[in-house]
GUROGU-409940 format. One record per residue (C-alpha): x, y, z; residue in one letter. Coordinates in steps of 0.25 Angstrom, whole numbers, padded with zeros to 4 digits, always signed. Each point is the difference from the previous one (the first is absolute). Last residue first. Example, Ala and Ser with C-alpha at 12.3 -4.5 7.8 and 13.67 -1.06 7.14 Angstrom:
! residues 2
+0055-0004+0029S-0006-0014+0002A
This chain:
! residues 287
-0163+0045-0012X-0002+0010-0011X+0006-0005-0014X+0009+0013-0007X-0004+0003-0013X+0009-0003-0012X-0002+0006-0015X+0008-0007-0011X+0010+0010-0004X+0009-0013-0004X-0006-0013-0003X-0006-0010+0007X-0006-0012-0009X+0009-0008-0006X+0008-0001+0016X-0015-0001+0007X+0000-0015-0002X+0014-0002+0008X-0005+0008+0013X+0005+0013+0004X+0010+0005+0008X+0000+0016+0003X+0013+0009+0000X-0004+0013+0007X+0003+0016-0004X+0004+0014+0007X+0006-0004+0012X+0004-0015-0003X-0008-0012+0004X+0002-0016-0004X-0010-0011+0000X-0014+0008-0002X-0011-0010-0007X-0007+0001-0012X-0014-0004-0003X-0008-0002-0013X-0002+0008-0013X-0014+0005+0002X-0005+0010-0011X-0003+0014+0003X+0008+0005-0013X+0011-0009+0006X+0001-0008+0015X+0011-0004+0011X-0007-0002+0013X+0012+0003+0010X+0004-0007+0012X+0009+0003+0012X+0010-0010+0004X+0012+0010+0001X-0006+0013+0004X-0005+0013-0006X-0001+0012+0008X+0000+0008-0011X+0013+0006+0002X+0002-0014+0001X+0001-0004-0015X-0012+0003-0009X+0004+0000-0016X+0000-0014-0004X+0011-0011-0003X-0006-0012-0006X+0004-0012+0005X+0001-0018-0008X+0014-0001+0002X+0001-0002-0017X-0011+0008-0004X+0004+0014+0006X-0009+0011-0001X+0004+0013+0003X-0007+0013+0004X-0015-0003+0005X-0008+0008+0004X-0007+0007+0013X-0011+0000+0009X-0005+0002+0013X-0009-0011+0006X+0004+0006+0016X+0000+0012+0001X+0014+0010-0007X+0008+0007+0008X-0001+0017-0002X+0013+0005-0008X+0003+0014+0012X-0003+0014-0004X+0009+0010+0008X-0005+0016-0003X+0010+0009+0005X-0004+0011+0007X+0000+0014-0007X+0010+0012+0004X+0014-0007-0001X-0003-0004-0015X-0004-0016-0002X+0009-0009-0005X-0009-0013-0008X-0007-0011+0011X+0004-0014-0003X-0008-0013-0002X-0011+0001-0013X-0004-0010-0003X-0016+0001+0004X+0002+0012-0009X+0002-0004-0013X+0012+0005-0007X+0004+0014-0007X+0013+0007+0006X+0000+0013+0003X+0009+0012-0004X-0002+0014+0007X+0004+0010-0011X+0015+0008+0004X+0001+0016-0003X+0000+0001+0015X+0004-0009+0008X-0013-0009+0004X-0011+0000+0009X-0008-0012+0004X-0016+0003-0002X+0000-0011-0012X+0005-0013+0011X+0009-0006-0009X-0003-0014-0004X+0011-0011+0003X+0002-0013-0009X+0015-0003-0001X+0001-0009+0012X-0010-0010-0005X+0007+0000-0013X+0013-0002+0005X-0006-0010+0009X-0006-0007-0012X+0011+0001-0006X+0009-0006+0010X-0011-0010+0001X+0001-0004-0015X+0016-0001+0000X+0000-0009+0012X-0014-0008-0009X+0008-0001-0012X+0013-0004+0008X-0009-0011+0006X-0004-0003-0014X+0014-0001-0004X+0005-0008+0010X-0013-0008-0002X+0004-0002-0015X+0013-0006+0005X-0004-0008+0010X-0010-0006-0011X+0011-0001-0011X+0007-0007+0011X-0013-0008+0003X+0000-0004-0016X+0012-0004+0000X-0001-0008+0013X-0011-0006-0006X+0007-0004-0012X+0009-0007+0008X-0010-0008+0008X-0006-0003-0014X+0011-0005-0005X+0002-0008+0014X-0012-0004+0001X+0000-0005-0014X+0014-0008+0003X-0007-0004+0012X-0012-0006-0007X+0009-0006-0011X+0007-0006+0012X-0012-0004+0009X-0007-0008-0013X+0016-0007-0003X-0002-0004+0013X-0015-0003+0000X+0005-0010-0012X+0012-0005+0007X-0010-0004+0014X-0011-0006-0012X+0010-0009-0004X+0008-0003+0013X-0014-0002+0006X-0004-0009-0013X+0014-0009+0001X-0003+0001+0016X-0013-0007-0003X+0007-0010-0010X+0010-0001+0013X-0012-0001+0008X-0006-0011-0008X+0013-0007-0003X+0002+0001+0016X-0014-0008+0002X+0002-0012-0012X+0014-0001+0006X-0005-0002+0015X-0012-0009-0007X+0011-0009-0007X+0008-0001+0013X-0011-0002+0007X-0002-0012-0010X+0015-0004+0001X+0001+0000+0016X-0013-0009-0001X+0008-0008-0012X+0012+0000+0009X-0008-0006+0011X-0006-0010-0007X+0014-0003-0005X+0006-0002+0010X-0012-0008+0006X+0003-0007-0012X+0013-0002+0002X-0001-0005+0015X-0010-0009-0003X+0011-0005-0012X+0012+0002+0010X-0009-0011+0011X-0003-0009-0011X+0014+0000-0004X+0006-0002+0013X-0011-0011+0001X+0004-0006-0011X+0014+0001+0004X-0004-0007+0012X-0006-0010-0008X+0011-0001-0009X+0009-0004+0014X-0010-0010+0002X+0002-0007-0014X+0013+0002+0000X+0001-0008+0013X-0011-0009-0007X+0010-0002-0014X+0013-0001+0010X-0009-0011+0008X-0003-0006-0012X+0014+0002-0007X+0003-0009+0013X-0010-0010+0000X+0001-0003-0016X+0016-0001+0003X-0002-0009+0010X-0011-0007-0009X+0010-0001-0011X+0011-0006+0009X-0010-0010+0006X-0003-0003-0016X+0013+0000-0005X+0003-0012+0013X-0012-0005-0005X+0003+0000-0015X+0014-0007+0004X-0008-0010+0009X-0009-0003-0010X+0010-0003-0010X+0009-0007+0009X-0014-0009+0004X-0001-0001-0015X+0015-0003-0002X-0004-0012+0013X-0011-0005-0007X+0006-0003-0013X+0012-0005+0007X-0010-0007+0010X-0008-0005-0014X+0015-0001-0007X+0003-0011+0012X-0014-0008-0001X+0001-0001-0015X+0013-0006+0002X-0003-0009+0012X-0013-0004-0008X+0010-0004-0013X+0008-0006+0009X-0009-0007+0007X-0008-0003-0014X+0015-0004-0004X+0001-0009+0013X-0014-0008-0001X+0001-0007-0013X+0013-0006+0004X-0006-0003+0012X-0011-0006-0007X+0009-0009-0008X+0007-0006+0012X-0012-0003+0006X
């Protein structure tokens, strides 16, 4: 008995020992998984808690995104629109470039009349000057002609004054010869002095019918008249006309536009001014 206790004590002990560093083993492993649980529940806390940050975050991205969402629709309507604004803005520019090339042209075309108008004026107005040279030398000539045609009259009335025919039964002082003056009859207009005993013998210039005739005296080419030798003593009038003819030849018409006593001035028209010239023959046009 005493052998198997002996026996028995150092596997007790031996047990006892292997049963006290089992619970020590088992105890540090329960430590262990403590200390891991703990730093697990700590972890998972912290887990929680940046998950909730992360879905907070989360959420408030979402909104972002939607911000975002909402700016981009917004952008590209923005942008649509500006592209709309853009393309009329394009058509708008395409427009004004062709009136402003149009305008170019006008501006062209309106410098080139321009400069068209000023050589034209500076023509006219040479020519304007030229023309009132030439109407001075024209004023001057008709100063002339009408003093050609005052002095004409007075020697026409000198003349017509100075044709009398004595009557050949006058008595005269004696010693002196009766004297008369030699012109055709149908112009002669004053009676000569008659002795006390014989009646005077009054011859008066009969007036001439209608389609008497005449000549013409001057022929001006630059007023387009002739001047001829009826005026109103032959009851001439302004507005009468005249056939103007040579060697039996018609010449064309003529037309009274001013009267004196002894001789008219006559317009004619352009075609006649190579062609009329002076002593022409003139016949007066019955109405």
């Amino acid at each position: 008995m005493l052998s198997k206790g002996k026996i028995i004590l150092p596997i007790l002990i031996v047990l006892v020992i292997i049963f006290l560093a089992a619970a020590g083993g088992l105890f540090y492993l329960y430590q262990n998984e403590y200390a891991q649980n703990v730093k697990l529940q700590g972890q998972i806390v912290e887990l929680e808690n940046r998950q909730k940050q992360t879905a907070s975050q989360l959420e408030e991205s979402k909104k972002l995104a939607a911000d975002l969402e909402l700016q981009l629709q917004e952008a590209k309507n923005r942008i649509d629109s500006l592209a709309g604004e853009l393309s009329t803005e394009k058509a708008a520019h395409s427009v004004t470039s062709n009136k402003l090339d149009q305008l170019n042209a006008d501006l062209s075309s309106q410098k080139s009349l321009r400069e068209d108008l000023e050589n034209r004026l500076n023509q006219v107005q040479e020519e304007s000057k030229q023309v009132r040279e030439e109407v001075k030398i024209m004023q001057q000539q008709k100063l002339a002609l009408e003093e050609k045609i005052k002095n004409l009259e007075e020697g026409a009335a000198r003349i017509e004054l100075g044709k009398v025919v004595v009557n050949p039964e006058a008595t005269q002082p004696s010693g002196d010869t009766a004297a008369a003056q030699s012109v055709p009859q149908e112009q002669m207009i004053a009676p000569a002095p008659q002795a006390s005993s014989a009646k005077p013998v009054k011859q008066e210039l009969p007036l001439k019918a209608q389609g008497q005739t005449g000549k013409v005296l001057i022929v001006n080419k630059e007023f387009n008249f002739v001047v001829i030798n009826l005026g109103s003593k032959d009851k001439v009038s302004v507005g009468d006309e005249f056939l103007v003819s040579r060697s039996g030849k018609a010449i064309g018409d003529i037309k009274v536009e001013k009267v004196h006593e002894f001789m008219s001035a006559a317009g004619f028209p352009e075609k006649l001014k190579d062609t009329i010239k002076e002593n022409d023959k003139v016949t007066q046009k019955t109405r």
